[in-house]
C-alpha positions as CSV (number, residue, x, y, z in Angstrom):
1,X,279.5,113.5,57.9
2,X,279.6,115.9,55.2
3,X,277.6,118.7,57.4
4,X,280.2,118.5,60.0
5,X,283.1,118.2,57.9
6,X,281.8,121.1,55.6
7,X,281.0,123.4,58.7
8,X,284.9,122.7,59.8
9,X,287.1,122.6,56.8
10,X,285.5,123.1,53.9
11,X,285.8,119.9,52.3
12,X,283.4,117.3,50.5
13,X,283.4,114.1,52.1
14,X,281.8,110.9,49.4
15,X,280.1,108.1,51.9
16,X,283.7,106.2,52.3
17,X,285.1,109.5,53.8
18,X,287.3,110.0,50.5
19,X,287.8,113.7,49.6
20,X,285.8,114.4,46.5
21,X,288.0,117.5,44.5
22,X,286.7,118.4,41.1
23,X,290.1,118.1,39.6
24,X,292.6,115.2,41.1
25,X,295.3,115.3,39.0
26,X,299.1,114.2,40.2
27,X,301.7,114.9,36.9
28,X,305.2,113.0,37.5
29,X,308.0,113.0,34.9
30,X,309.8,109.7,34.1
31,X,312.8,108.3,32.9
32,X,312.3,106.4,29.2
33,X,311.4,103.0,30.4
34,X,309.0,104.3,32.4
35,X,310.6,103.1,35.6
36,X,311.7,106.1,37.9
37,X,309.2,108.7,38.7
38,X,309.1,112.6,40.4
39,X,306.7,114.3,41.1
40,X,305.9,117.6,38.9
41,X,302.3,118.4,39.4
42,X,299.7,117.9,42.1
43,X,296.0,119.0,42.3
44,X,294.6,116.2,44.5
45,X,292.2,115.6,47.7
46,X,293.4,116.4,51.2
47,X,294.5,112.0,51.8
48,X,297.0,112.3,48.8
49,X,297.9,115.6,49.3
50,X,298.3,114.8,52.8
51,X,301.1,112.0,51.6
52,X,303.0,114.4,49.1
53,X,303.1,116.6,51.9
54,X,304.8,114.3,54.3
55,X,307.2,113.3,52.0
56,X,308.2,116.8,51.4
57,X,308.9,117.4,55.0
58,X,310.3,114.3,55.5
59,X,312.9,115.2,52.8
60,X,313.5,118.6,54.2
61,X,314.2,117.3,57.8
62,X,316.8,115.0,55.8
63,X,318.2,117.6,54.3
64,X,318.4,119.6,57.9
65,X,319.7,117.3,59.4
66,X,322.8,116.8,56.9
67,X,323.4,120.3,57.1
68,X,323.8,120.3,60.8
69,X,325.7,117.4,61.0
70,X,328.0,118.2,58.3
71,X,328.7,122.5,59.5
72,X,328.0,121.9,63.0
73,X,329.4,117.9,63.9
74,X,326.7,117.2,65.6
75,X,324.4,114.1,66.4
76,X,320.4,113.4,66.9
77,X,318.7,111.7,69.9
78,X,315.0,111.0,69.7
79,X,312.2,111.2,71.9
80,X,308.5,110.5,72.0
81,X,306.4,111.8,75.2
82,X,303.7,109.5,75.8
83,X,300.9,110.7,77.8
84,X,297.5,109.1,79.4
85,X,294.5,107.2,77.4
86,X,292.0,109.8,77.9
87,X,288.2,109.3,76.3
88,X,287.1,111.9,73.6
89,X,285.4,114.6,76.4
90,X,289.2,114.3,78.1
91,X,291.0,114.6,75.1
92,X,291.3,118.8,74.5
93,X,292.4,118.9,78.2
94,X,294.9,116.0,77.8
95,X,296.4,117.8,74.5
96,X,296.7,121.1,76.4
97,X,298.3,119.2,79.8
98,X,300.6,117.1,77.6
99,X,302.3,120.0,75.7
100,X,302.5,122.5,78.7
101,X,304.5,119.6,80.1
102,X,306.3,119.5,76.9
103,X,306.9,123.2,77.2
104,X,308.2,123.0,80.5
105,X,311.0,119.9,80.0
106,X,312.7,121.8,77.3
107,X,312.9,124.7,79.8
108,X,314.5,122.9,82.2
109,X,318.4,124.1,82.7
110,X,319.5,120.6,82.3
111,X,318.2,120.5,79.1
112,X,318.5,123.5,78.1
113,X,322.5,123.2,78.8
114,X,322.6,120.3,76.4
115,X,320.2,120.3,74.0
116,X,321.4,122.6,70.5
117,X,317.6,123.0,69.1
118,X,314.6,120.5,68.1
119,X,312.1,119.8,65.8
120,X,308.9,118.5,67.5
121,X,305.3,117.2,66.2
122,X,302.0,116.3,68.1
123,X,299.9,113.3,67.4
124,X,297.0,112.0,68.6
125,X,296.8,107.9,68.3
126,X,292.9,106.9,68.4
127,X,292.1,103.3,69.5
128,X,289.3,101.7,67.8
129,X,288.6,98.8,70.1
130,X,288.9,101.2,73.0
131,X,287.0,104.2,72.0
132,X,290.0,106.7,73.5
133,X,292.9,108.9,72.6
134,X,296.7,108.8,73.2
135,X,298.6,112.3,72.7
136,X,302.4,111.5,72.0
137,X,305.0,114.4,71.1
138,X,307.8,113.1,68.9
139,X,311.2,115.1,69.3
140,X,314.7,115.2,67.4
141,X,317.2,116.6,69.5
142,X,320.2,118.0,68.6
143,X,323.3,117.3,70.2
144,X,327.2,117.4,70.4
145,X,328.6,114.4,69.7
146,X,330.2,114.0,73.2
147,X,326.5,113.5,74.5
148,X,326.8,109.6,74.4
149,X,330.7,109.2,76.1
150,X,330.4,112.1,78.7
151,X,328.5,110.7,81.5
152,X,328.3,114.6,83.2
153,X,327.0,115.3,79.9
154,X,324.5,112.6,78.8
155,X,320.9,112.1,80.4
156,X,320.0,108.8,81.1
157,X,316.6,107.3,80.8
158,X,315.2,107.4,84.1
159,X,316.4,111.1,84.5
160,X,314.5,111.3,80.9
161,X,311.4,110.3,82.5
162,X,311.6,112.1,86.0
163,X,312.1,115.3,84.1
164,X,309.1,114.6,81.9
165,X,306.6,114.3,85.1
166,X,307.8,116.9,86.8
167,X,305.9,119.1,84.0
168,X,302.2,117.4,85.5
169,X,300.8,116.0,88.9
170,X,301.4,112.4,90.2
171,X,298.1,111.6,88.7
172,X,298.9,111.3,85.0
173,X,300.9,108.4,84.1
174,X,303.8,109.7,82.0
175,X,305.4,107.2,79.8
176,X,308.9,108.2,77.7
177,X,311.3,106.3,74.8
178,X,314.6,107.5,73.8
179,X,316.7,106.4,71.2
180,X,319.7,107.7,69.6
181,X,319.2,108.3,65.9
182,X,321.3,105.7,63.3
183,X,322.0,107.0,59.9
184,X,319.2,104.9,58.6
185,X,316.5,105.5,61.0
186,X,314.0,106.1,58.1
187,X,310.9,104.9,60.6
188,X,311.6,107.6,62.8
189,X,312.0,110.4,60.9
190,X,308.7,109.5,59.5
191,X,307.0,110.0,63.2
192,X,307.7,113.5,62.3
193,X,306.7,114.2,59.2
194,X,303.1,112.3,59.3
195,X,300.0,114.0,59.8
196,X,299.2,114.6,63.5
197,X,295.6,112.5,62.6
198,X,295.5,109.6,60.5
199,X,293.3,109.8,57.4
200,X,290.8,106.9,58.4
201,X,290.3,108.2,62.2
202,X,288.6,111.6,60.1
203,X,285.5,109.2,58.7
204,X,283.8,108.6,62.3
205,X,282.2,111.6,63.1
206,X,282.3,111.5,67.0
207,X,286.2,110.9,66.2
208,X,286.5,113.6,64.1
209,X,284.7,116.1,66.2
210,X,287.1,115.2,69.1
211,X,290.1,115.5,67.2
212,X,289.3,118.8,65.8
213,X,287.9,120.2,69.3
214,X,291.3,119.3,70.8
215,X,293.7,120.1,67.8
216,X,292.1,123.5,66.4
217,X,294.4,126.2,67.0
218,X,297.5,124.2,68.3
219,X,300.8,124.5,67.4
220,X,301.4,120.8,66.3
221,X,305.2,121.3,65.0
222,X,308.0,123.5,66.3
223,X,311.3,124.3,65.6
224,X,314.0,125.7,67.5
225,X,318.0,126.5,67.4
226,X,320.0,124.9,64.8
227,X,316.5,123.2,63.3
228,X,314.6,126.6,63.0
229,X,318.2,128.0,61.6
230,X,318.6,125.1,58.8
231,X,314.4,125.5,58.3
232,X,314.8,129.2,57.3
233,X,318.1,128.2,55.2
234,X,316.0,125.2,53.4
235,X,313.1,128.1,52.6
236,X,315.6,130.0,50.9
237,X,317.1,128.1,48.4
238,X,320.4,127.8,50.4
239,X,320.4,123.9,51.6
240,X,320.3,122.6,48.2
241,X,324.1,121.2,47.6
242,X,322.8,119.1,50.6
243,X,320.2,117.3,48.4
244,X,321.0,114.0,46.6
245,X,322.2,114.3,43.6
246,X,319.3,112.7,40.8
247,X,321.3,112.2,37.2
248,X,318.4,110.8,35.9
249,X,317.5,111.6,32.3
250,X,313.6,112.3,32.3
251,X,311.8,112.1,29.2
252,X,308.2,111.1,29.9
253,X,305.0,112.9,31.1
254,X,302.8,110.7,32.8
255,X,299.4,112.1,34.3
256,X,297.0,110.6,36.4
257,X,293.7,111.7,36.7
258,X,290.6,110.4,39.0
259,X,287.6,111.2,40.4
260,X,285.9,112.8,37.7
261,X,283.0,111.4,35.6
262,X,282.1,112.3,31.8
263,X,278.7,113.6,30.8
């Protein structure tokens, strides 16, 4: 495991599959109880850094999507395109198949006519008992809020789904879920901000030579319209009256530190 991973990445792998960084280190600052925690430092292995990272998108998507809905009036549908259970050989062509089909729904006039940008991400579900892959693309879609009331305006299900075959042949069985997006759909927007492999597939090797034969190179998130718009906004400094408010008082360094043995 450590031969492969090293020949890929660059990364030292310990026999639980745990990334093994000379210097771990995560620094948060703290109120005076200690009770409330923020981050302020982080020098850690790829699984934790992995996490921070997530949580970091997930806030800027948050903050995105305030923005739009506050300048634009706008609302958020979701959806995940589910493709076939393929076995590891299948998988690189699956991933390819799956997001030219992708490509071609959101080129689609109807959708096109409707849809005011999107954020999307590629995953890859593996299934232990099974041995074999899933590919799903999680999108947020931007629409105007007349979307759910005008019926010459709103795409139902079923038209959801016969628009998403129509991007591959009769022979793959194309699965699709749409939801509209509550204020508090927290489990959602965590679909895509997570890492397009989960942490634990990585420590089989067979698993994680299929994953990196099929994702290397790929474009696993994009962002388009009023998304890629608030994105480069968020880069620049310029979404920040968006963010919540934190009047905490922080008084406390508190430093973590793992990993590392003394002499």
């Amino acid at each position: 495991m450590k031969k492969l991973t090293n020949e890929h990445i660059n990364l030292t792998i310990n026999q639980k599959g745990i990334c093994m960084d000379k210097n771990r280190i995560i620094m948060f600052a703290s109120d005076e109880k200690p009770k409330k925690r923020k981050q302020h430092k982080l020098n850690s292995c790829q699984t934790i850094c992995s996490w921070f990272k997530a949580r970091r998108d997930a806030l800027a998507l948050a903050i995105q999507m305030e923005y739009i809905k506050q300048k634009y009036q706008k609302k958020f549908i979701f959806l995940t395109l589910i493709a076939n259970h393929v076995l590891a050989d299948e998988l690189e062509n699956e991933v390819e198949l799956h997001s030219k089909a992708c490509e071609k729904l959101m080129e689609q006039k109807e959708v096109k006519k409707k849809i005011k940008g999107y954020v999307s991400k590629l995953e890859v579900i593996y299934n232990k008992d099974r041995d074999d892959y899933q590919p799903r693309i999680h999108v947020l879609f931007v629409v105007n809020k007349s979307y759910f009331t005008d019926k010459n305006y709103y795409i139902t299900y079923d038209r959801w789904l016969e628009l998403w075959k129509q991007g591959v042949d009769s022979s793959h069985n194309k699965q699709v879920d749409v939801l509209k997006v509550r204020e508090d759909s927290d489990k959602k927007m965590s679909e895509l901000t997570i890492s397009s492999v989960k942490d634990d597939h990585l420590v089989n090797e067979q698993v994680f030579e299929a994953f990196y034969q099929a994702l290397k190179g790929k474009r696993l998130i994009v962002q388009t319209g009023l998304f890629k718009e608030s994105m480069n906004l968020w880069k620049n400094g310029k979404l920040d009256k968006y963010k919540e408010r934190d009047s905490t008082e922080y008084v406390n360094v508190l430093l973590y530190n793992w990993g590392k043995r003394n002499n």
